[in-house]
N, C-alpha and C positions, 0 to 999 in steps of 0.2 A: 595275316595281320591279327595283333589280340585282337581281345575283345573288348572292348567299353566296359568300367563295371558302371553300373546301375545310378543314379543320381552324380555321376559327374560328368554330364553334359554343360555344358556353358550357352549362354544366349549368347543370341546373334551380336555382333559387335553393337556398341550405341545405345542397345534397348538396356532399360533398368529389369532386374533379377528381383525375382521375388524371393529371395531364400537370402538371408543377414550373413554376413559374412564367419558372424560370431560361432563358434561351436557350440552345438546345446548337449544334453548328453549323453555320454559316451561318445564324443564326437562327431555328432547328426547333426544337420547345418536346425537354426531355431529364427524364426520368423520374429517378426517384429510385435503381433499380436501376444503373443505367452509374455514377450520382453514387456511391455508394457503393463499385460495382467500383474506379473511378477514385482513393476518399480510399485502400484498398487497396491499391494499386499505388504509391501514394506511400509507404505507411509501409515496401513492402516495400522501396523503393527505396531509403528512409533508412536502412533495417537493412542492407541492401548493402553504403551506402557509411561506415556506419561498421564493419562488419568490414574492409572494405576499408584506412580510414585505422589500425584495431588491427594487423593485421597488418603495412602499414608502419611502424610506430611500432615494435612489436618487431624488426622489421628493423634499423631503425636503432641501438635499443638494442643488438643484438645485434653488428653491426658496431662500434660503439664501445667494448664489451668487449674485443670479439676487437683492437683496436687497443690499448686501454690495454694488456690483458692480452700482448699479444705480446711475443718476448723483443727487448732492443733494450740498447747500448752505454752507459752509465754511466762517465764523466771524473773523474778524479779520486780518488783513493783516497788511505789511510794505511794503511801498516808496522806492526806489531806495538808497536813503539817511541814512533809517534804521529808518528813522520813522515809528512807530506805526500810526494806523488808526483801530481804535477798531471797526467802523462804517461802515468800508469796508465789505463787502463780494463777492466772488469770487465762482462760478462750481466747480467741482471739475471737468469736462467737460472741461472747457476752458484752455487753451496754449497760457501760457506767455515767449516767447522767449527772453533773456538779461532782467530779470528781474531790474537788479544794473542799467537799464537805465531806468526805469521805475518810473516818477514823480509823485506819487499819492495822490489823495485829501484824503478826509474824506467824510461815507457815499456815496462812490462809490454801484455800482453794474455791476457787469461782468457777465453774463449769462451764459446759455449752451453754447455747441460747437463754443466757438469764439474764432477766433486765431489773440492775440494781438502781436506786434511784437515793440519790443524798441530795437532794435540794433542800431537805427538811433537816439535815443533822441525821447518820449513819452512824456507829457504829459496829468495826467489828471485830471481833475480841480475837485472842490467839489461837491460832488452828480450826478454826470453823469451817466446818465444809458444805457448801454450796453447791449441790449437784447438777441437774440440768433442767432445764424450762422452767425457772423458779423465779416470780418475783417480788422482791424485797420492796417495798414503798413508803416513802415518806410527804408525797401531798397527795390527795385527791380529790379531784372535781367535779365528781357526779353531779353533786346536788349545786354548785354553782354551775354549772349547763343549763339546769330548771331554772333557778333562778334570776337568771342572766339570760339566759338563749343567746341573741344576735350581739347582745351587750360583752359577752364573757370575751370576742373575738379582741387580746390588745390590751384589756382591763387590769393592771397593775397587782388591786388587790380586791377580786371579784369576790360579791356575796358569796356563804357559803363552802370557799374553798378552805378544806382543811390540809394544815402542816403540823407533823409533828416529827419530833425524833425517833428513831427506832433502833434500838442495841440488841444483838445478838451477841449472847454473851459465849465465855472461852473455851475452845474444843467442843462447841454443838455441832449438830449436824442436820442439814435442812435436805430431806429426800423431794425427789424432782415432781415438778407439776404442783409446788406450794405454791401459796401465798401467804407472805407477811403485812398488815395491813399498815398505816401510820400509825405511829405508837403503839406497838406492839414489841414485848422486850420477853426475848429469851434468856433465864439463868444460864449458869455456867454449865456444860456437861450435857446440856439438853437433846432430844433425838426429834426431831421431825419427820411422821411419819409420810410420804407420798400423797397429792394429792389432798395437802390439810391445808383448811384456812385460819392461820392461826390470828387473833386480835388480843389484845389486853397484855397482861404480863403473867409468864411461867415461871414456877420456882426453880432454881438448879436442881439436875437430874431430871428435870421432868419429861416425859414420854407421851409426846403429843399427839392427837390423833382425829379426824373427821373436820366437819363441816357445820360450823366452828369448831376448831378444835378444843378440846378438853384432856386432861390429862390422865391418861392410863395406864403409868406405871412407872419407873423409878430408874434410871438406865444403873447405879450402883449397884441393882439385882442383875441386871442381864452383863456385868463386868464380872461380880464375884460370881455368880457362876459359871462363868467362864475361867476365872484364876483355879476355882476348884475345881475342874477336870482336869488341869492344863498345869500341876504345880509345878513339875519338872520343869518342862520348856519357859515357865514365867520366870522362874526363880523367885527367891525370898525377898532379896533387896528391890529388885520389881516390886514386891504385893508390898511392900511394907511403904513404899515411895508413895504409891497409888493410895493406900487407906491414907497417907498423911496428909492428898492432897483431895481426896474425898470429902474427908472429915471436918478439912480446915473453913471457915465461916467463910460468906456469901459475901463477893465481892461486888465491883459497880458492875461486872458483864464486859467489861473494854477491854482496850489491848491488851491491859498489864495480866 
């Protein structure tokens, strides 16, 4: 009579068997304890991989915030007036307070985090660039706080508070970390250097500089020498346009 091989013995009729019917492998019977480690290790495996896919998920949402939410260039603007200014662009960063007083040229630029303020009468002449953390002012309250304290909270027309207008006049440029105070009026062509507190009024061309600012220099020097290294690439009808509009007399500082 053969011989039995090895594990395939069968229990007694009745009795329950301890070995799963199931094949484990290479076709070795597998018990019920590895099946269940085994269902185990999948669920933990499924909870892995969806914190895994949660986690990217937020990822992404959160990168698309941070992309909507970033500051970025805005075309197109209107004047106080309702004039269009197609050539304008403005942050989406920057804070225009009483805009309806706000005079605006054409081919403006307003940068990041700057807070213009037109409650007082603004404006701002053609091409003026407004760089970044800069702010332009037309009222201030210091000295109605002191004079008012709990009073100034509501007060219409509180001791103290000054308004005035303030023009920045055509193709200036205001470097970042200024301040313009009320009534303070830039000529036309003007350069503001960083970090200036500029008050009163500057002539055209003028080159503004410190705390209070005061004027250090001429921007039609730092142009023409620049036309004079640079004659080829400027060309003649260039330089001759430039000294036309150099030269020509001091206008109000506004749009036109």
């Amino acid at each position: 009579m053969a011989e039995r091989r090895r594990g395939s013995r069968r229990p007694p009729h009745g009795l329950p068997s301890a070995v799963s019917p199931r094949p484990g492998p290479l076709g070795a019977p597998e018990t019920e304890a590895p099946a269940r480690a085994r269902g185990g290790a999948a669920v933990r495996a499924a909870g892995h991989n969806a914190r895994r896919m949660s986690v990217s998920f937020r990822h992404l949402l959160a990168g698309a915030w941070a992309r909507a939410a970033a500051p970025r260039m805005i075309y197109g603007m209107r004047s106080g007036d309702g004039t269009r200014r197609p050539h304008s662009r403005i942050s989406t960063h920057a804070r225009i307070e009483s805009p309806e007083r706000l005079m605006l040229g054409d081919h403006v630029f307003i940068g990041h985090f700057n807070f213009i303020d037109a409650s007082g009468g603004l404006t701002i002449g053609d091409g003026c660039q407004i760089t970044n953390h800069v702010s332009v002012l037309t009222h201030s309250s210091h000295l109605a706080l002191r004079l008012e304290r709990e009073a100034y909270w509501g007060a219409q027309a509180p001791a103290g508070q000054l308004r005035a207008p303030t023009v920045l006049g055509a193709w200036s440029f205001v470097g970042p970390h200024s301040t313009l105070v009320p009534g303070a009026r830039l000529g036309r062509g003007s350069l503001v250097r960083a970090y200036s507190y500029v008050t009163g009024e500057a002539p055209d061309f003028a080159v503004l500089e410190g705390q209070p600012a005061r004027v250090v220099g001429d921007t039609r020097e730092l142009d023409r020498a620049w036309i004079e290294r640079h004659p080829a690439e400027y060309g003649e009808a260039a330089r001759t346009a430039y000294e036309a509009w150099a030269s020509a007399g001091a206008g109000d500082g506004g749009p036109a």
